[in-house]
C-alpha positions in Angstrom: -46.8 -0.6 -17.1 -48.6 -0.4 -20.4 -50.8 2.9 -18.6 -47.3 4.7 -17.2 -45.5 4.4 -20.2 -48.6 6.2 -22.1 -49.1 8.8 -19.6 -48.3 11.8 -22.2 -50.9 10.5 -24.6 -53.1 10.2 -22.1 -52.8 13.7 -20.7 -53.2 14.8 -24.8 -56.6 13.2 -24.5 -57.3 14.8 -21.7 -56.8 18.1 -23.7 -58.6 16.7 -26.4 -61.9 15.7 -24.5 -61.7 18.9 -22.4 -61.6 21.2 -25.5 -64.4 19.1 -27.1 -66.9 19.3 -24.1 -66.6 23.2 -23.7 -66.9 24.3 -27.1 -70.3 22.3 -27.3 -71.4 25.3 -25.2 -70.7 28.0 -27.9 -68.3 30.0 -26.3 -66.6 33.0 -27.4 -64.6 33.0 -30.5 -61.3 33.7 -28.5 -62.3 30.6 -26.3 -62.1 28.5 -29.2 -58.4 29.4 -30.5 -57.6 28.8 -27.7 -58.7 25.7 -27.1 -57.6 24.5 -30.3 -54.2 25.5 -29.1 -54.0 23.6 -26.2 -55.6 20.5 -28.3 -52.5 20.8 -31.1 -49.9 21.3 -28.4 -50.8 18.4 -26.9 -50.6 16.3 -29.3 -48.3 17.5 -31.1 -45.7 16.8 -28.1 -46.9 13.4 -28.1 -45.6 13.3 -31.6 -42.4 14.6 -30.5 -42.0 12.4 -27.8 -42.4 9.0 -30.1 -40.4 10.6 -32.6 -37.6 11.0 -30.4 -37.9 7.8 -28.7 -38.4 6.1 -32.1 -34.7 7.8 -33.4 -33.2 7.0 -29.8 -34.0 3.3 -30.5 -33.0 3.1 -33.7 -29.4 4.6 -32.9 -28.9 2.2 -30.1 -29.8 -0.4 -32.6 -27.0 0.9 -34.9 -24.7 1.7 -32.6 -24.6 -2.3 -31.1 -24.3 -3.4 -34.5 -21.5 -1.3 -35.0 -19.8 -2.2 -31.4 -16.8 -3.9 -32.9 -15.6 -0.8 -34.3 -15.7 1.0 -31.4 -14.2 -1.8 -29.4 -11.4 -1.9 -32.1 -11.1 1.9 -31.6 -10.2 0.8 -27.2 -8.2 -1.6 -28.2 -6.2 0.3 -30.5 -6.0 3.0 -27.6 -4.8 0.5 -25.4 -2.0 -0.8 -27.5 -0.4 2.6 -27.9 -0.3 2.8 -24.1 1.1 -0.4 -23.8 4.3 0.7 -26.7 5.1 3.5 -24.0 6.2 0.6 -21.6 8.9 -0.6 -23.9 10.4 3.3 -24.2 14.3 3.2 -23.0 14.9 4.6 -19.4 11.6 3.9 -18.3 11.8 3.7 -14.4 9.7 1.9 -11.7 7.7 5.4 -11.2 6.9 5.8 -14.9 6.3 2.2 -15.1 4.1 2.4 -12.3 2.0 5.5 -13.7 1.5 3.8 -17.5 0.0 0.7 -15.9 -2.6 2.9 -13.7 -3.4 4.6 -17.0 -3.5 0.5 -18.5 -6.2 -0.3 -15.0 -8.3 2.5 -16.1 -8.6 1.8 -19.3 -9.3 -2.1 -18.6 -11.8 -1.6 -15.5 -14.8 -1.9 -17.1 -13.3 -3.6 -20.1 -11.4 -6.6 -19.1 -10.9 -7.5 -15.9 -8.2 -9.7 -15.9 -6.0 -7.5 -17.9 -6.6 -4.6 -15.3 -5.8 -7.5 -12.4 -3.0 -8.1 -14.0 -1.2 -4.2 -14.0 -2.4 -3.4 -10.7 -0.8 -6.8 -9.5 2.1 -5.6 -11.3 1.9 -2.2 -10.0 1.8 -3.7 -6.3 5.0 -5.1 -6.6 6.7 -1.8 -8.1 5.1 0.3 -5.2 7.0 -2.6 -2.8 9.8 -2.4 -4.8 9.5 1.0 -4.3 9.0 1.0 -0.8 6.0 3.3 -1.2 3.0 2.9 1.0 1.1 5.4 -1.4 1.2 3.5 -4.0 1.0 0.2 -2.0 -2.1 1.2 -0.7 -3.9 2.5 -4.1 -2.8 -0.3 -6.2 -4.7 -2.4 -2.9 -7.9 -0.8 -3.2 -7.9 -0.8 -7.0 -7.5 -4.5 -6.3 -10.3 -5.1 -4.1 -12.4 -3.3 -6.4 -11.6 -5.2 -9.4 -12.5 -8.3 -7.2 -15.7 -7.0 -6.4 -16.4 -6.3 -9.4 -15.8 -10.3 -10.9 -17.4 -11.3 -8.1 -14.6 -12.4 -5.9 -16.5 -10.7 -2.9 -14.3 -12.7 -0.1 -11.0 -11.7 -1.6 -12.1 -8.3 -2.1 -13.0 -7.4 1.5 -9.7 -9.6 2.9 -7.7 -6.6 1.1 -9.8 -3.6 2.8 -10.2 -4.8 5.7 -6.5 -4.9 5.6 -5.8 -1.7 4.7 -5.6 1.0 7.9 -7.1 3.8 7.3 -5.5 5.6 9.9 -2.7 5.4 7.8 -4.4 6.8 4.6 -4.1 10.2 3.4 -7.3 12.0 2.9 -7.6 11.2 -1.2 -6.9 7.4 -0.2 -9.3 7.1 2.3 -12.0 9.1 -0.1 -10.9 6.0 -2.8 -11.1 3.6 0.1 -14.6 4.7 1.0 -15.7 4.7 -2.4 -14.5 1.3 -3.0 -16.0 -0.4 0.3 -19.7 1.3 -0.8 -19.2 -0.1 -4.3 -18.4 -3.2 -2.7 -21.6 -3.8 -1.0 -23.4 -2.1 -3.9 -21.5 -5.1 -6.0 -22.9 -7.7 -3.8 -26.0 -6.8 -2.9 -26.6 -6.9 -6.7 -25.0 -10.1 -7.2 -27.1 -11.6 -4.3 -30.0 -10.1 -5.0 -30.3 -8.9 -1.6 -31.2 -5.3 -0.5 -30.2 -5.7 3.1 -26.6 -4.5 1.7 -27.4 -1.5 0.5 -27.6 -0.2 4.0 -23.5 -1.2 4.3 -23.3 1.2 1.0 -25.1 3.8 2.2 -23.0 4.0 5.8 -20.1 4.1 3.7 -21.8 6.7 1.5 -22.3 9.3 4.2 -18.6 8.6 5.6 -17.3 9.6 1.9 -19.7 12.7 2.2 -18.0 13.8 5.6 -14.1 13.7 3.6 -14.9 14.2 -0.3 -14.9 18.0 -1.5 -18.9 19.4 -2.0 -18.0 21.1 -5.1 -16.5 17.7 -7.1 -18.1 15.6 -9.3 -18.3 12.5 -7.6 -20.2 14.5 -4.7 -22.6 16.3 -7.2 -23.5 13.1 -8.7 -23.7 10.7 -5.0 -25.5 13.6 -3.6 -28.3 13.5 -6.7 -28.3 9.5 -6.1 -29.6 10.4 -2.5 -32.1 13.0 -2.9 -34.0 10.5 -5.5 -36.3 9.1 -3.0 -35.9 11.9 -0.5 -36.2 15.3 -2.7 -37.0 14.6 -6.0 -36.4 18.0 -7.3 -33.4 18.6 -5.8 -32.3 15.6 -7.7 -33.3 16.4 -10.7 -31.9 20.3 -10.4 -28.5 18.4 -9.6 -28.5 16.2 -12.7 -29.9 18.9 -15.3 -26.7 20.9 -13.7 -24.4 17.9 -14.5 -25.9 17.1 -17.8 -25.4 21.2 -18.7 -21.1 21.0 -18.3 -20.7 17.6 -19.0 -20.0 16.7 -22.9 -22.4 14.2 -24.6 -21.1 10.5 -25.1 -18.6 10.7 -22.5 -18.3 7.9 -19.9 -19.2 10.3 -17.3 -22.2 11.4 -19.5 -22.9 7.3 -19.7 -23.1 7.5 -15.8 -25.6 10.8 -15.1 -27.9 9.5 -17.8 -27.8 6.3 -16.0 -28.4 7.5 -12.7 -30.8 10.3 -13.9 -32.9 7.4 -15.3 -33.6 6.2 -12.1 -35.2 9.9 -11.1 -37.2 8.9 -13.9 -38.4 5.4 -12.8 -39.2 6.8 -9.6 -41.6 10.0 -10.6 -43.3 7.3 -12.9 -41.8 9.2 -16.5 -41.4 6.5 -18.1 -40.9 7.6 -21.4 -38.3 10.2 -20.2 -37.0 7.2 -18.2 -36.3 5.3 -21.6 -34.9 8.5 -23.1 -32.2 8.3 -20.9 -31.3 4.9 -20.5 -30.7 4.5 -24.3 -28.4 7.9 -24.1 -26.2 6.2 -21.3 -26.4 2.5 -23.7 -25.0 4.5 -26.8 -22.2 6.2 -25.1 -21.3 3.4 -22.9 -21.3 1.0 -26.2 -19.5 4.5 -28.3 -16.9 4.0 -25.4 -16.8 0.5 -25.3 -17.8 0.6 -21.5 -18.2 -3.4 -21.1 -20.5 -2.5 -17.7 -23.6 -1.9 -19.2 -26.3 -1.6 -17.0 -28.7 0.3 -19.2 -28.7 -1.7 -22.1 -29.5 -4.9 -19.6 -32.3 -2.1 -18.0 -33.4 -1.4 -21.6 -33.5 -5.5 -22.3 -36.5 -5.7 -19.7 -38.2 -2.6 -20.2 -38.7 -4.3 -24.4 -39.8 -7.4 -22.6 -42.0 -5.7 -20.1 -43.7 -4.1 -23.9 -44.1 -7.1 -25.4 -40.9 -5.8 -27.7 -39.1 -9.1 -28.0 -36.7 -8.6 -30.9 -35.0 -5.7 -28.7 -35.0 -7.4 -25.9 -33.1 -10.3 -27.0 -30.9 -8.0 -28.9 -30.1 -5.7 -25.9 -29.9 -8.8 -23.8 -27.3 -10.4 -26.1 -25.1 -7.9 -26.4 -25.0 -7.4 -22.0 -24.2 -10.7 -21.7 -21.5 -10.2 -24.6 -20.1 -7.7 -22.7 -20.1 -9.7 -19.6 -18.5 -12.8 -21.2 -15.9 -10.2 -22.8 -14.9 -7.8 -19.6 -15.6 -10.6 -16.5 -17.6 -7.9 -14.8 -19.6 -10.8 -13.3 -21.9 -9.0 -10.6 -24.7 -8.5 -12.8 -24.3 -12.2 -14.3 -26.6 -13.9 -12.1 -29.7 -11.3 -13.2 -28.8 -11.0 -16.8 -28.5 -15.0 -17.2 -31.5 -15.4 -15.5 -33.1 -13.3 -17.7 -31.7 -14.2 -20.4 -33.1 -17.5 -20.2 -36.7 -15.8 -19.9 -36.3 -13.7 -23.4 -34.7 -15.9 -24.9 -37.2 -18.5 -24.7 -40.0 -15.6 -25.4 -37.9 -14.7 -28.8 -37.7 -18.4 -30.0 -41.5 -18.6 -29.3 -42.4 -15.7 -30.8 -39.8 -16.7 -34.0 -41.3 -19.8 -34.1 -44.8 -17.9 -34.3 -43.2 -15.6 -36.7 -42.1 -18.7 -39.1 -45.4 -20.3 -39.0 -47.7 -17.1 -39.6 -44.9 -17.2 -42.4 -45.4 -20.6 -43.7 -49.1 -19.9 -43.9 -48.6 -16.7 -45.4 -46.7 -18.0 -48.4 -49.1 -20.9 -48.8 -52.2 -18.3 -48.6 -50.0 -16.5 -51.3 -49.3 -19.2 -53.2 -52.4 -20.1 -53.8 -53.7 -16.4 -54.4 -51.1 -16.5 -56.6 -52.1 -19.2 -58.6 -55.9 -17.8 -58.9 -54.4 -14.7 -60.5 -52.5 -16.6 -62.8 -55.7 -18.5 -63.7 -57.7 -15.0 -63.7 -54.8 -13.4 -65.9 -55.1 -15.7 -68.5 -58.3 -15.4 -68.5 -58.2 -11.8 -68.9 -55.4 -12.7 -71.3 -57.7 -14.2 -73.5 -60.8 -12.1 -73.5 -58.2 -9.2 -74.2 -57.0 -10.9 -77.3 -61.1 -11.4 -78.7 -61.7 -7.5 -77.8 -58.1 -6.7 -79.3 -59.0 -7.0 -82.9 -62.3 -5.0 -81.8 -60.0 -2.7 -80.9 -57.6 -2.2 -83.9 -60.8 -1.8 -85.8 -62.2 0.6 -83.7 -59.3 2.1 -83.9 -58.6 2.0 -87.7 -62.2 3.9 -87.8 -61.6 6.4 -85.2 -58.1 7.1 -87.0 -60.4 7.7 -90.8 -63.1 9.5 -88.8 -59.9 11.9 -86.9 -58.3 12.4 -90.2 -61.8 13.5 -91.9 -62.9 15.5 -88.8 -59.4 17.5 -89.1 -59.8 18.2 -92.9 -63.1 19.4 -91.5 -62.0 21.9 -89.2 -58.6 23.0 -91.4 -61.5 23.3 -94.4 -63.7 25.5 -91.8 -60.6 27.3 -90.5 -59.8 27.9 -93.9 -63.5 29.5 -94.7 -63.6 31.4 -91.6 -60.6 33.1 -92.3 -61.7 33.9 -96.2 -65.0 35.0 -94.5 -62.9 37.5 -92.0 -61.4 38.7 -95.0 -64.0 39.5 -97.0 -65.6 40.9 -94.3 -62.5 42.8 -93.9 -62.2 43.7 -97.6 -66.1 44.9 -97.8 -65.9 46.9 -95.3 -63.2 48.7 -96.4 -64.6 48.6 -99.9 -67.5 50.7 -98.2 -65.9 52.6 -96.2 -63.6 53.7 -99.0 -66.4 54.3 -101.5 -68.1 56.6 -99.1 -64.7 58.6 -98.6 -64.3 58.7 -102.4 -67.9 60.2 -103.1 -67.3 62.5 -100.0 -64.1 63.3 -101.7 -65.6 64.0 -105.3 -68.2 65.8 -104.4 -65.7 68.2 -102.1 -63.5 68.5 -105.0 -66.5 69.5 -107.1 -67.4 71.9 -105.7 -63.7 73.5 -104.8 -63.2 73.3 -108.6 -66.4 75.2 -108.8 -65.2 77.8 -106.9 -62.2 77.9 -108.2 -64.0 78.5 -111.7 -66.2 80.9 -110.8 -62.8 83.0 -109.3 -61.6 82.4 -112.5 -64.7 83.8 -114.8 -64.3 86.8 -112.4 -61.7 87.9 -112.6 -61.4 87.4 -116.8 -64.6 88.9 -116.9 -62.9 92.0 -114.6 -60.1 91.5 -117.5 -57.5 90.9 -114.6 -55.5 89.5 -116.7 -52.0 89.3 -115.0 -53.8 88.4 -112.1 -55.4 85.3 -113.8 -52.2 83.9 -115.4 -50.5 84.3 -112.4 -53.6 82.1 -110.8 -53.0 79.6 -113.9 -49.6 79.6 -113.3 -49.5 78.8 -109.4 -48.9 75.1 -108.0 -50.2 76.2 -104.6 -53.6 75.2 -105.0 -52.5 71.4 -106.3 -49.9 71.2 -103.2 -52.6 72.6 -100.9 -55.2 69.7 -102.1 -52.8 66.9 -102.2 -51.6 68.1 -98.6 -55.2 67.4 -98.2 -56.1 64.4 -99.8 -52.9 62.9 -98.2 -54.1 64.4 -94.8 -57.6 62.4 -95.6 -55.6 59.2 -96.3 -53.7 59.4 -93.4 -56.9 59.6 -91.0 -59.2 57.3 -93.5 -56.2 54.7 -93.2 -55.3 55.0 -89.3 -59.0 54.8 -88.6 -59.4 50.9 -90.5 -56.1 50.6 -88.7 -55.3 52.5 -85.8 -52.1 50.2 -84.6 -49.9 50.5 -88.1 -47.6 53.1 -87.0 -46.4 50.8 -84.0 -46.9 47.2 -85.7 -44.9 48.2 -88.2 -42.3 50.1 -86.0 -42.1 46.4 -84.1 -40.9 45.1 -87.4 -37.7 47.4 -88.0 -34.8 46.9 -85.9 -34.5 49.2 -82.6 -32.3 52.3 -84.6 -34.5 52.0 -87.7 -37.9 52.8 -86.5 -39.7 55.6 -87.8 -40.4 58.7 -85.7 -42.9 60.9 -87.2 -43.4 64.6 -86.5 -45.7 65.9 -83.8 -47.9 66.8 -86.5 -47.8 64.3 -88.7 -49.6 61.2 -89.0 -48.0 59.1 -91.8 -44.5 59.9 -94.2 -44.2 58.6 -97.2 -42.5 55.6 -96.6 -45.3 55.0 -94.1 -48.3 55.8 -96.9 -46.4 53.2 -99.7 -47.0 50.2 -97.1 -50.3 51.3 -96.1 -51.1 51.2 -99.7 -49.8 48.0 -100.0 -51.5 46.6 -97.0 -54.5 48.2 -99.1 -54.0 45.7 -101.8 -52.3 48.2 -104.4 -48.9 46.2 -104.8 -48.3 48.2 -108.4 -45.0 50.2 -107.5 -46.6 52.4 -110.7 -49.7 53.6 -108.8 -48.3 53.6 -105.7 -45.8 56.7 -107.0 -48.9 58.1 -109.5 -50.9 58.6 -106.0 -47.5 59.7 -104.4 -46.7 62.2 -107.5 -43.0 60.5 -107.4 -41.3 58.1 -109.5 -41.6 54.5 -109.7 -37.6 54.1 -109.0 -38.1 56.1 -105.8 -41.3 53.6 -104.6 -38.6 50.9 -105.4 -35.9 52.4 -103.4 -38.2 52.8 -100.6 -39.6 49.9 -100.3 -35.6 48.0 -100.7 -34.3 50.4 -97.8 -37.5 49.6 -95.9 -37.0 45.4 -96.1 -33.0 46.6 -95.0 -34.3 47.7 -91.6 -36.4 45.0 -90.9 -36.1 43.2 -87.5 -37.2 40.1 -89.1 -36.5 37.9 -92.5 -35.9 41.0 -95.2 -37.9 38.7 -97.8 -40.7 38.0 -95.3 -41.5 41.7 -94.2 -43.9 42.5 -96.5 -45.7 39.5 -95.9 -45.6 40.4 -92.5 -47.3 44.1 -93.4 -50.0 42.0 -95.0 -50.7 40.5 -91.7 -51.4 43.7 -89.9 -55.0 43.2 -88.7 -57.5 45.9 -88.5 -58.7 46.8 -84.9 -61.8 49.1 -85.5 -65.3 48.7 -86.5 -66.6 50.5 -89.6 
């Protein structure tokens, strides 16, 4: 059983051991894919198949736990029929239809609630004078019998009934009752010699009942099983495809589809579908469960005893409940096997227990002795600890004066370096610029001594007179500042842009590289915070520096009192 029920993981290793043995021989690349392909297929529809199984059984676990509900749910059903046989006016007819709807209901319910409206429904139909009725009510009788196991009774009534005198849907229903009959009692006999009376009855139901119904479709899967196995299973996969899931006739092609299963050794498959037919039959409170008592020795059969007894519990529940006593003989029997099995394994259970919570008990107790232990070598290394501690706390607080001090000293160094280098660089512009301006003013004299010596007179007052050589030198010098400056710091123009609000920066012309408001911060990033030498070096007013310098912390994006700080902060970028 054990082998059969793992015959997927066994064909997985089969993959597995195949793929291993040809890539020792260094096949192609293409070779290997594939191989791994088939090795992760494989077993990755053995996963699927446990998984599946695994949520199956679970359901069915819920799903009997919850079986009061659902047998509330019939009963409540059942009582609403029952109110329509108090309505006013109700005739012997109508009287006669609500109690078949009642027998349905209670077939595989409770049996001697459905004996009791079709014995009711006997006399109506004599009442009646109608031999129709007379005659269904009779083989919905005998069936009932058959089914409580009240075999004798239950064949007195058919073979009282003339079938000469049946229409053809009676004597389909009285075919179909005689070959559940002996399918009835060769079960509760345990005797397979009958099934050859059900199956002579089966073929004379074949030769009346319509080939395109649902009763034929599923008898005629029941008989290709052992003859045409996938003719069978075509005929079920068609049944299961139009027929809704959980229904009672879903509970019966599951079943019967089950037994396909059995017989082509799928034993997983086999469980699949025997668990489908439990769950809908339990949904539908269908007290003739014979996949759940199925189920119960297939868990016994794996060792599974806890399902077993639970499956086998709730069959015989459900035989107690309906008096659908055919199966009774088998499940009690059984019964008596599991149950016996589940009180030996509990008792098993309860002493592994027992010694599992004195084994704890007492590996409890040595942790308690090695805790305090630990307690008490953790309380002579705690004051190690705290003085450990106390010193690493001086020694952190030290080390991080340390670093703020050298933090501190790296950025004075930075500066200086900053500061010298612009010290340098601005000495060696200045000299460049004195000795330019020397020697301009030295041509400019000598222009001068010419043209008094020429006694151009007019012509050298008007020279004297003329501020076009002082704009045309400060145009330069501010030109030379301009480049000097944007060359110690290339990015001013846009880090200080990125401190004015969006609509206040400065846009400079194509041909210019600083304004004025531009030149007074870069002379204060300079150092030279006097407003007075800022406008002496401008050739403007102090007010006006003032002004500009107030309209310029206006349009600042951030804190107005912080911007100039923040212009201090703007970093040179290029080496001297």
């Amino acid at each position: 059983m054990w082998f059969f029920s793992n015959i997927l993981s066994l064909f997985s290793l089969f993959f597995v051991i195949f793929a291993i043995t040809i890539m020792k021989f260094n096949y192609c690349f293409l070779k290997k894919r594939f191989l791994l392909l088939l090795i992760a297929l494989g077993i990755g529809s053995v996963l699927y198949a446990n998984n599946e199984l695994k949520l199956l059984t679970d359901s069915l676990r819920r799903v009997i736990d919850e079986k009061h509900v659902f047998v509330k749910e019939k009963e409540d059903r059942i009582n609403r029929i029952k109110c329509m046989l108090r309505s006013p006016g109700l005739t012997l007819e109508g009287e006669y239809r609500i109690n078949l709807r009642l027998y349905n209901e209670y077939k595989k319910f409770h049996i001697d609630s459905a004996i009791h409206y079709v014995d009711r429904n006997i006399e109506i139909s004599r009442q009646l004078n109608r031999p129709y009725f007379t005659n269904q009510s009779s083989l919905h009788l005998s069936l009932l019998y058959s089914m409580c196991g009240r075999f004798r009774e239950a064949e007195i009534i058919l073979k009282s009934i003339k079938t000469s005198e049946l229409p053809r849907d009676l004597l389909i229903n009285y075919y179909q009752t005689y070959s559940s009959f002996w399918g009835h009692y060769s079960i509760s006999v345990a005797n397979n010699l009958y099934g050859k009376q059900q199956a002579a009855y089966q073929d004379s139901l074949f030769a009346l009942i319509d080939h395109t119904s649902w009763d034929y479709r599923m008898s005629q899967a029941s008989y290709y099983i052992w003859r045409d196995t996938l003719k069978s299973k075509e005929i079920y996969k068609e049944l299961l495809e139009i027929e809704e899931v959980g229904t009672p006739n879903y509970a019966m092609i599951t079943h019967s589809y089950s037994r396909l299963c059995h017989h082509q050794k799928k034993y997983d498959e086999e469980k699949k579908y025997l668990m489908l037919s439990a769950i809908a039959d339990t949904r539908n409170a269908t007290r003739e469960n014979a996949s759940l008592q199925s189920l119960a020795l297939i868990a016994y059969d794996e060792q599974n005893l806890a399902d077993a007894f639970k499956f086998t519990q709730s069959a015989i529940d459900d035989v107690i409940s309906s008096g659908i006593h055919f199966r009774a003989i088998e499940i009690y029997k059984f019964n008596s096997i599991i149950n016996t099995a589940y009180q030996a394994e509990q008792a098993r259970s309860r002493s592994h227990l027992t010694t599992f919570l004195i084994s704890t008990s007492i590996i409890l107790f040595l942790l308690v002795l090695l805790v305090l232990f630990i307690y008490i070598q953790m309380k002579k290394t705690l004051k190690i600890k705290q003085a450990l501690a106390q010193s690493n706390e001086e020694l952190l607080r030290l080390n991080n004066k340390l670093n703020s001090m050298n933090s501190q000293l790296n950025d004075t160094n930075n500066q200086l370096c900053e500061i010298n280098s612009i010290k340098e660089y601005y000495i060696a512009e200045f000299f460049d610029v004195c000795f330019s301006y020397i020697h301009k003013m030295e041509k400019y004299q000598n222009m001068l001594y010419k043209i008094a010596i020429n006694k151009y007179y007019d012509e050298l007052i008007k020279k004297l007179k003329s501020s076009a050589l002082i704009d045309e030198e400060l145009g330069a010098l501010y030109t030379r500042f301009d480049k000097v400056f944007l060359g110690l710091y290339p990015t001013f123009v846009s880090d200080f842009n990125a401190l004015l609000k969006d609509e206040e920066k400065i846009i400079l012309k194509p041909d210019a590289l600083l304004n004025r408001e531009l030149r007074i911060y870069a002379l204060l990033r300079l150092g030279i915070t006097d407003s007075g030498k800022i406008a002496n070096f401008l050739r403007c007013s102090t007010s006006t520096v003032y002004n500009y310098r107030t309209k310029m912390r206006n349009k600042a994006a951030v804190d107005r009192d912080e911007f100039e700080n923040e212009i201090m902060k703007i970093s040179s970028t290029q080496e001297i």
